[in-house]
Steps between C-alpha positions, in 0.01 A plus 500: 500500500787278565736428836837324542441308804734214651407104560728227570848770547397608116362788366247512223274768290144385532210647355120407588427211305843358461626127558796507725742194510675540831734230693253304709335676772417259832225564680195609227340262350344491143211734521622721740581852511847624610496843578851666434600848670890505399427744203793667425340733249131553394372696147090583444376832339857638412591498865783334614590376821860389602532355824835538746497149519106459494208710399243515784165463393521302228369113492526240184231186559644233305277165420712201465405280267695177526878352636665300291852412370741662188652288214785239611877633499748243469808512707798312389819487648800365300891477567650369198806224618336457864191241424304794684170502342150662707229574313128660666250725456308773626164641439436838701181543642275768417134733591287651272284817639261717293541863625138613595495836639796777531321682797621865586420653837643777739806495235834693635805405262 
């Protein structure tokens, strides 16, 4: 049984059980369960459900696990002749959710 479901404006394939890395979600904290019903398209048993843009009746709990922050990405601007020289960085925060239960009720596609 898996679902594509969306968090943060992006779309991911999550099965139960799964660690999702998603851009950091406001509003849950660590422990928490987020309950996401933007599933564009749900699979269990062989059936498959497509949804026009959602499918109705199908939930995805997701735990989160922690926040935290991505590896540093240097910025540096240069113009060669100019003496124009900036140089920062950049690290890109992040959530981390463990997909607990793919729940299917009432299901229309």
């Amino acid at each position: 049984m898996y679902a594509i479901v969306q968090v943060g404006g992006k779309q991911y394939k999550v099965k139960e059980g799964d660690l999702l890395r998603t851009e950091k979600v406001k509003g849950v904290n660590p422990g928490e369960i987020l309950e996401i019903k933007e599933v564009f398209f749900a699979s269990y048993n062989g059936t498959v459900l497509i949804g026009n843009p959602f499918v109705e009746g199908v939930l995805v709990k997701l735990r989160k696990i922690k926040d935290g922050k991505g590896k540093k990405v240097i910025v540096f601007k240069f113009k060669r002749k100019k003496r124009y020289r900036r140089k920062y960085g950049h690290r890109q925060g992040f959530s981390l959710f463990k997909v607990e239960k793919i729940e299917i009720y009432n299901a229309k596609s």
